[in-house]
C-alpha positions as CSV (number, residue, x, y, z in Angstrom):
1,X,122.3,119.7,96.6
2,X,126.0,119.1,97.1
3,X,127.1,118.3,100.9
4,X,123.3,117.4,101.6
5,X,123.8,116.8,105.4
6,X,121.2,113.6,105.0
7,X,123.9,111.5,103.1
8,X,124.8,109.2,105.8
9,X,121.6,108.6,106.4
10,X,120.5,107.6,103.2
11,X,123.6,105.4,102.8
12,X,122.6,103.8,106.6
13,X,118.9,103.0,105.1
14,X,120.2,102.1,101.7
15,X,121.4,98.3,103.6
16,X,118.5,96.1,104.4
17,X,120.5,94.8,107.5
18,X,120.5,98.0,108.9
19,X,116.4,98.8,108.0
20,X,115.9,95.0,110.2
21,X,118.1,96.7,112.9
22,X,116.0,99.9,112.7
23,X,112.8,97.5,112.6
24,X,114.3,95.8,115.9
25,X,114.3,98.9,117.6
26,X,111.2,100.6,116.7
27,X,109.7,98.2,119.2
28,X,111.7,99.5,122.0
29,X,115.8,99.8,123.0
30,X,117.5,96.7,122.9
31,X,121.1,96.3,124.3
32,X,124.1,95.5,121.8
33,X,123.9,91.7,122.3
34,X,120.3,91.4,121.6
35,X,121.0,92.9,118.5
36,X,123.3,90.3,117.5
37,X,121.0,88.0,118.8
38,X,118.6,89.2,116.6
39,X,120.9,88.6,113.4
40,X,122.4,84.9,114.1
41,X,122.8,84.4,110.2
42,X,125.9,87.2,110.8
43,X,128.8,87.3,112.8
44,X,128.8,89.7,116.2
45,X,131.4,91.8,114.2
46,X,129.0,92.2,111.4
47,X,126.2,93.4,113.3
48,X,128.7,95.5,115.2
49,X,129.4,97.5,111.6
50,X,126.1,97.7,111.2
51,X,125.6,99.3,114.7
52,X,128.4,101.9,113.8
53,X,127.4,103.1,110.8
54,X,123.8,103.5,112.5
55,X,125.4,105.3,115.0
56,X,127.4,107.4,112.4
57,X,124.2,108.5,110.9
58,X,122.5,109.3,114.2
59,X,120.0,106.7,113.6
60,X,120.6,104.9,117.0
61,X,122.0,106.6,120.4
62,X,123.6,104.6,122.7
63,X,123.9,104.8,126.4
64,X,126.1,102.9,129.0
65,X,124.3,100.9,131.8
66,X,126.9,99.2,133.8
67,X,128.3,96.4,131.4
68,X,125.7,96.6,128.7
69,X,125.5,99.2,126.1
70,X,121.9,100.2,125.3
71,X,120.3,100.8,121.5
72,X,117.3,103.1,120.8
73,X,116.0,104.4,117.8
74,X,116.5,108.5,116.9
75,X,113.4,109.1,114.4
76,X,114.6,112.5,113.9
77,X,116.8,112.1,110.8
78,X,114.2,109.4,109.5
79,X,111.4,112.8,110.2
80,X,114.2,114.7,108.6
81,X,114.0,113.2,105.4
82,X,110.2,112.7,105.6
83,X,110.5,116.7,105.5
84,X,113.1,117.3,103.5
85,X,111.6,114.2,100.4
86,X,108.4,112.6,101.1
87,X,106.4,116.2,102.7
88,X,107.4,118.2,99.7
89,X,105.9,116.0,96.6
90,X,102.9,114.5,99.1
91,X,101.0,117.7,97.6
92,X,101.8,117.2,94.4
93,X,100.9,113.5,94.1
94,X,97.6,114.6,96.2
95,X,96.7,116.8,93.4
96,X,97.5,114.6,90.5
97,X,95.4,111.7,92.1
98,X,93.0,113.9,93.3
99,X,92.4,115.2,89.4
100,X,92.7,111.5,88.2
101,X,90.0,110.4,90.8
102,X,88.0,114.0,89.2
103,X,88.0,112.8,85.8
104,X,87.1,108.6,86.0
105,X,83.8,110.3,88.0
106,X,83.2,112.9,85.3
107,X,83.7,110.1,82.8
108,X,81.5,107.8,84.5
109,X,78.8,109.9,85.3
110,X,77.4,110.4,81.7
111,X,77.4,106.5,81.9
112,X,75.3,106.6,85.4
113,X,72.9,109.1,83.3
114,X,72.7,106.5,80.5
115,X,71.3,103.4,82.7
116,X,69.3,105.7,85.0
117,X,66.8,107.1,81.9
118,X,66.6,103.4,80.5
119,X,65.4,102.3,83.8
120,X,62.5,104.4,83.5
C-alpha cells in the first residue's frame, strides 16, 4: 500500500527510545524537561530528536504553559494501526487457535473414554 499514511508512525515506534518516551507518557503529560530527565544516559538534544519525530508522527501534542512546553500522549495513530494491523488478523488467529484448541479436545477425549471404562 504505497503512501500508507501510517509510515511515520511506524518509523517513530520502530526506535525503542521513542517506545520509553511513549511509556513515560502513558502515565500522564510530562513537560519537555522531564522528559530529558527521564533519559539522563542521552544528551537534552537527543531526547529533543526524539520529541520531534514523535511530534512528526502525531504521537505526542504539545501545548505552551508559560515557559514550559507540555507532552501528552495521542493514542489515536497507535488505535490507528491497531485497526488498520492488529483488528484485521485478531479473527483470523481466533479461528486458527480456536480449531487448534477443537482438535487437542477431540484428540484427548477418546483418551478420557479409555481411563473412564478401566475405572469401572
Amino acid at each position: 500500500m504505497p503512501g500508507d499514511d501510517l509510515d511515520e508512525v511506524w518509523k517513530a515506534l520502530s526506535d525503542n527510545t521513542r517506545r520509553s518516551i511513549l511509556d513515560l507518557l502513558r502515565q500522564g503529560p510530562r513537560t519537555t524537561t522531564q522528559i530529558v530527565e527521564a533519559f539522563p544516559h542521552l544528551s537534552r538534544f537527543g531526547v529533543m530528536k526524539h520529541i520531534e519525530v514523535l511530534r512528526g508522527a502525531d504521537l505526542i501534542h504539545t501545548r505552551e504553559e508559560s515557559r514550559q512546553r507540555i507532552n501528552s500522549l495521542n493514542v489515536v495513530p497507535i488505535r490507528q494501526i491497531y485497526e488498520r494491523w492488529v483488528g484485521r488478523f485478531e479473527e483470523l488467529w481466533t479461528s486458527h487457535l480456536l480449531r487448534i484448541k477443537e482438535d487437542a479436545e477431540a484428540k484427548a477425549a477418546p483418551a478420557q473414554m479409555k481411563k473412564g471404562s478401566k475405572k469401572g
